[in-house]
C-alpha positions as CSV (number, residue, x, y, z in Angstrom):
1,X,-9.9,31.4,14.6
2,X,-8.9,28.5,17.1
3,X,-5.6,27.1,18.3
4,X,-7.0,23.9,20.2
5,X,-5.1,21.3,22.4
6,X,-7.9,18.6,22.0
7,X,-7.6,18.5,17.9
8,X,-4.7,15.7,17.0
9,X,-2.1,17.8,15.0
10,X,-2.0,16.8,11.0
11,X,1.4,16.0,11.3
12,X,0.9,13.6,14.6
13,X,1.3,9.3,14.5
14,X,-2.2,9.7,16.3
15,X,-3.3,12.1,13.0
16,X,-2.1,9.5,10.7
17,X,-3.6,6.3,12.3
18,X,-7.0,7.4,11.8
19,X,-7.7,11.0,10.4
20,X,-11.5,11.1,11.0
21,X,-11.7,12.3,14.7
22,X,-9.6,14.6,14.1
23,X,-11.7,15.6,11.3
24,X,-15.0,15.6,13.4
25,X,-13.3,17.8,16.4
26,X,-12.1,20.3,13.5
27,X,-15.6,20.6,11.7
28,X,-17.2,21.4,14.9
29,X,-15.0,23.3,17.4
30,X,-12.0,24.5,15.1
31,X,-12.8,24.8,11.3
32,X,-10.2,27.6,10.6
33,X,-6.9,26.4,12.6
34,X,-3.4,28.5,12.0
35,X,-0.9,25.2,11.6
36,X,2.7,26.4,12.6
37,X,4.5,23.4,10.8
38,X,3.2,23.5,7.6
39,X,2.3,27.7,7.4
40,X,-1.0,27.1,6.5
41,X,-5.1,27.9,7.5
42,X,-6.6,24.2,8.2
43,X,-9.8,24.4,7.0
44,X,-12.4,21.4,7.3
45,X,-15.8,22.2,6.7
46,X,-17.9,21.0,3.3
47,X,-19.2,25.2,2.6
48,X,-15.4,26.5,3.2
49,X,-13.4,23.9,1.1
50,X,-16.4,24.0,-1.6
51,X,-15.6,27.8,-1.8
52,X,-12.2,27.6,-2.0
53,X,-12.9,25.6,-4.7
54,X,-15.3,27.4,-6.6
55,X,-13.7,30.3,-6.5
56,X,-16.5,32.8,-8.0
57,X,-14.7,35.8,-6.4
58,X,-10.9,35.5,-7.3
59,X,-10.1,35.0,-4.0
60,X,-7.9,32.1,-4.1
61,X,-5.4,31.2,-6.7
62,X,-3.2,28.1,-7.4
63,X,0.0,30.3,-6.7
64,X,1.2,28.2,-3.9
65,X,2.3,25.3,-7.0
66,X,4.7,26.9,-7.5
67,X,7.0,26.0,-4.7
68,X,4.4,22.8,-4.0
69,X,4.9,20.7,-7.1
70,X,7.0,22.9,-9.9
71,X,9.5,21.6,-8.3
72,X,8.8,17.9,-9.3
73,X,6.7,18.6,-12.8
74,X,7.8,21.7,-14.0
75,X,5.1,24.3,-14.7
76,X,2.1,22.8,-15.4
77,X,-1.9,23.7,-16.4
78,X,-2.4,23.4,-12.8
79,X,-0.7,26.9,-11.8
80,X,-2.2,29.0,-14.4
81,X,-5.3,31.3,-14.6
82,X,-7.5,33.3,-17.2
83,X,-7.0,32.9,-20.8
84,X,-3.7,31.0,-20.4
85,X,-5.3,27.9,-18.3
86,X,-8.1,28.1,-20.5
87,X,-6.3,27.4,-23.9
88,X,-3.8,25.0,-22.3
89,X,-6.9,23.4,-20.8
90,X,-8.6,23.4,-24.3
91,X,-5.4,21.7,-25.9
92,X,-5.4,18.6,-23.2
93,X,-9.3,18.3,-22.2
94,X,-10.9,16.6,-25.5
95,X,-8.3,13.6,-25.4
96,X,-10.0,12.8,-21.5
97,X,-14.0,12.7,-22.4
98,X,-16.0,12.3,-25.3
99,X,-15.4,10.0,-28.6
100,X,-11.5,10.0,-28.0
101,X,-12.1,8.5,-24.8
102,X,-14.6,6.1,-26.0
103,X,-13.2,5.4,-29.3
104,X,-9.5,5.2,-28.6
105,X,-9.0,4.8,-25.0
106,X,-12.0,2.2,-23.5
107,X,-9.8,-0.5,-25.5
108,X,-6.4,0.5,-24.1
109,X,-8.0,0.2,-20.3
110,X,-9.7,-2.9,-20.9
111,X,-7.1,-4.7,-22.4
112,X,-5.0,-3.5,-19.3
113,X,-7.4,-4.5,-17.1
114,X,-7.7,-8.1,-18.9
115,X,-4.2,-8.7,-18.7
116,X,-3.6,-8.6,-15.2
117,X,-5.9,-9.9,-14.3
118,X,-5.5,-12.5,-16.3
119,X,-2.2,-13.3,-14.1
120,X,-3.7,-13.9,-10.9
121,X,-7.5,-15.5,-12.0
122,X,-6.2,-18.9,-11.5
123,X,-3.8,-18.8,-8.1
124,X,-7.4,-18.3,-6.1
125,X,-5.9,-15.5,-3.8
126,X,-4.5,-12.1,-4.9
127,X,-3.7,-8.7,-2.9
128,X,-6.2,-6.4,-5.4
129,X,-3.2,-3.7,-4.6
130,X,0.0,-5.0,-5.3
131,X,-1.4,-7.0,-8.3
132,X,-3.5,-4.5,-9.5
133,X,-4.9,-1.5,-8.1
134,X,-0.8,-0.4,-8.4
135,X,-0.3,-1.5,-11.8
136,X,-3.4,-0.5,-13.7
137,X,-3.7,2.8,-14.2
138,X,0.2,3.2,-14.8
139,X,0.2,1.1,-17.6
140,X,-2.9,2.7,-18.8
141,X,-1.4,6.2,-19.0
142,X,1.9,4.5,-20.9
143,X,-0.2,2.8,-23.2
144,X,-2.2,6.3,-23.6
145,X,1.2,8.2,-24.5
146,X,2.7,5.1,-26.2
147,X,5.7,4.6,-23.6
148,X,7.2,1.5,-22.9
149,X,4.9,-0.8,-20.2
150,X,8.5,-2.3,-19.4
151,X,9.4,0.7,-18.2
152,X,6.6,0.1,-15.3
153,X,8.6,0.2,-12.4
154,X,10.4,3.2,-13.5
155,X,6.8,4.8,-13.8
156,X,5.9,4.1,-10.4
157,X,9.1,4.9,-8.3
158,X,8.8,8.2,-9.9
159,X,5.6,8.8,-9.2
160,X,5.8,7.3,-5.8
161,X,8.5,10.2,-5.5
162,X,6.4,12.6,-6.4
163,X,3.8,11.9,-4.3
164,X,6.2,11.4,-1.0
165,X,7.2,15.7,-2.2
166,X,3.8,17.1,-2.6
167,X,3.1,15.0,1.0
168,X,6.1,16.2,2.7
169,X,4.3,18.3,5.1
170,X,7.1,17.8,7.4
171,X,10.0,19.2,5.0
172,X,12.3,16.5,5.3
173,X,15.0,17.3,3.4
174,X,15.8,13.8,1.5
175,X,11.8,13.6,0.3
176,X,12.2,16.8,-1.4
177,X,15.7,16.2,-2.9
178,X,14.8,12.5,-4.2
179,X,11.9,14.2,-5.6
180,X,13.7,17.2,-7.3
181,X,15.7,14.4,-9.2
182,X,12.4,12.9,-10.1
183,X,12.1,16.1,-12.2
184,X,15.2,15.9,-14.1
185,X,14.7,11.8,-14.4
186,X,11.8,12.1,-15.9
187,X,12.7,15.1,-18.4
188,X,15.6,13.1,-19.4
189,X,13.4,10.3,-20.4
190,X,10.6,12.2,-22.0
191,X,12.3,15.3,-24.0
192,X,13.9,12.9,-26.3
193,X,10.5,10.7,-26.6
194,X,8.6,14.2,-27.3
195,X,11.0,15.1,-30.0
196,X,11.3,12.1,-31.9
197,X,7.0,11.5,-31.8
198,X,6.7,15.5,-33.0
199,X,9.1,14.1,-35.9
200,X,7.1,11.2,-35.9
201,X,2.6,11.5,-35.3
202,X,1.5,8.5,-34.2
203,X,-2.5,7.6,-32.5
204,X,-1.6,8.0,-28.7
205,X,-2.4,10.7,-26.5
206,X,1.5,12.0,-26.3
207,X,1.0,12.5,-30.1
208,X,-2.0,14.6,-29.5
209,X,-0.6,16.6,-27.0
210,X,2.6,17.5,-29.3
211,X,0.1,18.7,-32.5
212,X,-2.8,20.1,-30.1
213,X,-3.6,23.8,-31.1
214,X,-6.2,26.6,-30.2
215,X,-6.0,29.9,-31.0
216,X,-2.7,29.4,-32.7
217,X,-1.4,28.0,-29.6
218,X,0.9,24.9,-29.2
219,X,2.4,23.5,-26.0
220,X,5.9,23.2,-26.1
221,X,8.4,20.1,-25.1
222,X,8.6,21.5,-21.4
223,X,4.5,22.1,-21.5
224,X,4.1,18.2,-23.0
225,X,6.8,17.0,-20.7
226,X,5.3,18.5,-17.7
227,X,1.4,17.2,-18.5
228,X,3.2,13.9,-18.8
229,X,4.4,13.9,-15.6
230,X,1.6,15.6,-14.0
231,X,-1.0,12.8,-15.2
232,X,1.3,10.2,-14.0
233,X,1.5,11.3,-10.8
234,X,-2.6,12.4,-10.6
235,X,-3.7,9.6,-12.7
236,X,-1.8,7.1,-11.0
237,X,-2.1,7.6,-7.4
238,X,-5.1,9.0,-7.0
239,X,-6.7,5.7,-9.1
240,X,-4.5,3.6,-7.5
241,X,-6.0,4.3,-4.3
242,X,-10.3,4.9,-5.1
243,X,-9.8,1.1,-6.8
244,X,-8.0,-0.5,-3.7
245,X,-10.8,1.6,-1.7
246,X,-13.7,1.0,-3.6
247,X,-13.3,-2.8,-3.1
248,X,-12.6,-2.2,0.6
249,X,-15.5,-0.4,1.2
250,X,-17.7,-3.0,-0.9
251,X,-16.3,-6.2,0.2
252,X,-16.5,-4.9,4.2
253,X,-20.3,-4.1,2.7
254,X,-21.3,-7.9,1.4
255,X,-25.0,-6.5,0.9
256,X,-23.4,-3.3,-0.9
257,X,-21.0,-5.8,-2.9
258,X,-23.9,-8.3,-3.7
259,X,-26.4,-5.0,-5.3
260,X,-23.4,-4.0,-7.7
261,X,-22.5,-7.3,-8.8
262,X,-26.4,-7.4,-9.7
263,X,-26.7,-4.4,-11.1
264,X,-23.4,-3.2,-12.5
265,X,-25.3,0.3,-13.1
266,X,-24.7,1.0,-9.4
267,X,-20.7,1.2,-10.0
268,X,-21.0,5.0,-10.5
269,X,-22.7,5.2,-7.2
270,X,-20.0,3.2,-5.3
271,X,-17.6,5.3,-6.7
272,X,-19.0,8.4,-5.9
273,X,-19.8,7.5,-2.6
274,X,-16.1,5.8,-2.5
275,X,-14.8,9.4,-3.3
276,X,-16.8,10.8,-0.4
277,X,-16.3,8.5,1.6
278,X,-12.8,7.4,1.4
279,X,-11.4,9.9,-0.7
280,X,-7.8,9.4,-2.6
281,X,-6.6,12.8,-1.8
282,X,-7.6,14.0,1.9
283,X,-5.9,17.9,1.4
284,X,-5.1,20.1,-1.1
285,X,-4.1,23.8,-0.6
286,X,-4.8,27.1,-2.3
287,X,-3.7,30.6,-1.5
288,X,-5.4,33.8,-0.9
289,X,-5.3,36.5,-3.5
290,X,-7.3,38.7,-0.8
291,X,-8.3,38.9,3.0
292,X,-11.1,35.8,3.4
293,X,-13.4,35.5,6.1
294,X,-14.3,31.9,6.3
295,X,-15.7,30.0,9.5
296,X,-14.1,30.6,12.3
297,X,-11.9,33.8,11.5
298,X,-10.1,35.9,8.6
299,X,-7.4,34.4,6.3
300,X,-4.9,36.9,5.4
301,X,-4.2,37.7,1.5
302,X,-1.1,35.4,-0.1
303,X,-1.8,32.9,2.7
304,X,-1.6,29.2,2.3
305,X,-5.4,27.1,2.8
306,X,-5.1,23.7,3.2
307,X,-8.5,22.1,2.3
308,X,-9.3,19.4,3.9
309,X,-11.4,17.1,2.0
310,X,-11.3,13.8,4.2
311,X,-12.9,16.2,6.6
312,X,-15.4,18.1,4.4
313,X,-17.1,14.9,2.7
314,X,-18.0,13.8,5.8
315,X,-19.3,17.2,6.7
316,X,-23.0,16.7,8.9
317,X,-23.9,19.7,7.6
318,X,-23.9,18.4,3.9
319,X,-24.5,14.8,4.4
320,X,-26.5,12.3,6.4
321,X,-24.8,10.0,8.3
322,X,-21.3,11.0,6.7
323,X,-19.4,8.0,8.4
324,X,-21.5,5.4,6.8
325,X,-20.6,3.6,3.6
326,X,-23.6,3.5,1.6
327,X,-23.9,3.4,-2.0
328,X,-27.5,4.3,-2.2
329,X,-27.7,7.8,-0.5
330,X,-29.8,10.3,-1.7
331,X,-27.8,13.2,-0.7
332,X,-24.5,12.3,-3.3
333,X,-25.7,12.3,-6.6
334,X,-23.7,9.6,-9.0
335,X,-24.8,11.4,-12.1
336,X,-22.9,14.8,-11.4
337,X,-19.9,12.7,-9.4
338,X,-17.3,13.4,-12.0
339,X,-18.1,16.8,-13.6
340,X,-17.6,20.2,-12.2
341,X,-21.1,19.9,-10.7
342,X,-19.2,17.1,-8.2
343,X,-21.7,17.5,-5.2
344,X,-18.5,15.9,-3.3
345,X,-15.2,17.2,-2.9
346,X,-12.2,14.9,-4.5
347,X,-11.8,16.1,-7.7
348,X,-11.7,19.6,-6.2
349,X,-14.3,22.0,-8.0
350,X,-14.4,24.8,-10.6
351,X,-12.1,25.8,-13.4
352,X,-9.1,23.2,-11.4
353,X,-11.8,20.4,-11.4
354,X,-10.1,17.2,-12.4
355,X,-9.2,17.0,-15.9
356,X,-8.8,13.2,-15.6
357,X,-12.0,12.5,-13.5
358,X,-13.7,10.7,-16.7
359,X,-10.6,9.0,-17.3
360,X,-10.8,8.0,-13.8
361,X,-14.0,7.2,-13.9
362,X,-13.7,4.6,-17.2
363,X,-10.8,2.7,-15.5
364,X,-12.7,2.4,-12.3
365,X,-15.9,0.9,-14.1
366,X,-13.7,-1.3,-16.6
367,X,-11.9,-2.4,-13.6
368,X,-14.4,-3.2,-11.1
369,X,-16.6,-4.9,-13.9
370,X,-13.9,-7.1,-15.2
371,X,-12.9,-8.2,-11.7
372,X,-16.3,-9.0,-10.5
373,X,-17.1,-10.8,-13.8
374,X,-13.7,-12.9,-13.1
375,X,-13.7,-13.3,-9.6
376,X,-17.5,-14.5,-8.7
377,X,-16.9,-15.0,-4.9
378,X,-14.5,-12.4,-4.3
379,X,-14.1,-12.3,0.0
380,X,-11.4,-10.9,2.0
381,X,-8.5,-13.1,2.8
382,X,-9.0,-15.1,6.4
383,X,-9.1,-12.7,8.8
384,X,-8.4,-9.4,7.1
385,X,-9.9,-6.0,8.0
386,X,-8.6,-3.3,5.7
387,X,-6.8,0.0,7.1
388,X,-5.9,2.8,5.5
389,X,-2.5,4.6,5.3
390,X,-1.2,8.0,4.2
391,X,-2.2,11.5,5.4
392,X,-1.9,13.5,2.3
393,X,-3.1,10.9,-0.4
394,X,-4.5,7.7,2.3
395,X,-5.8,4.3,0.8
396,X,-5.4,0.5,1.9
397,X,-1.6,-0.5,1.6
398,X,-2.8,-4.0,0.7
399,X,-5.9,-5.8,0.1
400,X,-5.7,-9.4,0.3
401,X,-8.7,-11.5,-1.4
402,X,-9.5,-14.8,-2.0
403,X,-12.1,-16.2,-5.1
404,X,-12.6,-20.0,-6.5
405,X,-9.8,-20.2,-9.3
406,X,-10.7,-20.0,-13.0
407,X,-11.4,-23.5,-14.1
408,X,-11.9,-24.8,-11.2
């Protein structure tokens, strides 16, 4: 295990300016680093965070939620193991794939979609994340648990909040106390909602959730509550970020951007590579159940990992080329890209793979379809190069574009 000088610390200005240096030094001369700050294993390369992952031995667990975002949700699906994850993961799973996705959902997004866009089509210039990326999958979840769109901004400072908590690598002490009042926000709006919906069935998700059963097995107001919150956060930043990114990466790609707009059967495969490329999430941590030898040295047992996934999917040693953009790559295949056969690393892997990643994956096709079909000569405003921001989740702050008006 290394301690090196020469790799840019996580926590560092120089860190968040640009991750993937950092990333390269770790991969090849320090893939298991001891971090001080954050009392965590840094580990960076593709075989180590896929095993972590994967988990075939019972080596890691998800234990280290509990003090990493219980705080902000409540207990959620996210921190349990054997039979218990698998029944709560049997009550939420069906309403995210399948014909309740297709049937009941795929009209919801594309009528969000529409409507925004709808709002900027005619100015000729829009910022893709302040007038959509942002707003689009929030008001896709609402509309999925029947909340109130007008409640939108509400939506997003909380799970802004939340996000700034699980990010606060640094411990600063007003992060984690405006996020553990994020918590008790959000329970006081959504206890009363659950309640009166139990009383009261309706066709959203939240309705759903609230009569879901397996095995004679319910989730309670907390359990419903804490989903709720849970997919707001995941579902909304994470989405937020791969649309503001996917059009980043294709629009400083004109030939890339001209192919999909051809052939809108090669959305899945900008999005996958997206995901690799760019990822919306660049770490997420696990903790060891047992002593772990992984590159570089031995992890102690109930030790905290922090996976490095920026780092990993653009691991040599798994991909060609890993700091080029490009959408028709034979080593990322778009077919697997958003199951638990993922041959890249942001939806994580295993029986904690994504529960949302078809969700995800709907919103980003809807979205990316209906704003090519609207905008036919979508550019980058004059003289904009995009840069990312953000350590924990990272993705363009804003993404100015400019398109011949509708009409004219």
């Amino acid at each position: 295990m290394t301690t090196t000088p020469s790799v840019p610390d996580i926590l560092s200005p120089e860190f968040a300016e640009n991750p993937y240096p950092a990333y390269r030094v770790m991969r090849e001369t320090a893939p298991l680093i001891w971090h001080e700050p954050t009392k965590s294993y840094i580990v960076s390369r593709y075989e180590d965070v896929e095993r972590v992952f994967k988990d075939r031995d019972s080596e890691f667990t998800t234990d280290n939620y509990s003090w990493q975002i219980e705080p902000v949700h409540g207990k959620t699906i996210l921190q349990l193991s054997g039979r218990e994850h698998a029944v709560r993961r049997a009550l939420v799973a069906p309403a995210f794939r399948g014909r309740e996705l297709q049937e009941k959902f795929l009209p919801v997004i594309e009528r969000n979609a529409r409507e925004l866009i709808d709002a900027f089509r005619d100015r000729g210039s829009a910022d893709l994340v302040e007038d959509f990326a942002t707003r689009f999958p929030v008001n896709v979840i609402a509309d999925m648990l029947g909340l109130d769109k007008s409640d939108h901004a509400r939506f997003h400072r909380w799970y802004t909040s939340v996000i700034a908590f699980l990010g606060n690598l640094t411990g600063d002490p007003e992060v984690a106390a405006a996020g553990e009042r994020t918590r008790l926000e959000f329970a006081e709006y959504m206890i009363p909602i659950i309640r009166e919906r139990r009383e009261n069935l309706g066709d959203d998700l939240l309705s759903t959730l609230c009569a879901a059963e397996v095995d004679g097995v319910r989730m309670s107001d907390e359990d419903v509550k804490a989903f709720c919150s849970l997919l707001l956060a995941a579902g909304g930043e994470t989405t937020d970020k791969a649309l503001a990114s996917i059009f980043a990466n294709l629009l400083a790609h004109p030939e890339q951007l001209a192919a999909v707009r051809e052939d809108r059967s090669l959305i899945d495969r900008a999005f996958a590579e997206t995901l690799r490329y760019t990822p919306p999430v660049h770490m997420i941590m696990r903790q060891t159940a047992v002593e772990v030898t992984l590159s570089g040295g031995t992890v102690p047992p109930g030790a905290t990992v922090t996976c490095l996934i920026g780092a990993a999917n653009r691991d040599p040693g798994r991909y060609q080329e890993p700091d080029r953009f490009n959408i028709f790559r034979d080593d990322l295949t778009a077919t697997t890209a958003f199951s638990a056969a993922a041959d890249h690393l942001a939806f994580a892997l295993g029986r904690h793979f994504c529960v949302g990643a078809l969700l995800a994956r709907a919103e980003v096709e809807i979205g990316v379809n209906q704003l090519l079909d609207s905008l036919p000569d979508l550019r980058f405003g004059d003289d904009f190069q995009p840069k990312e921001q953000g350590v924990f989740t990272r993705g363009p702050q804003a993404l100015p574009v400019r398109f011949t008006p509708a009409g004219a």
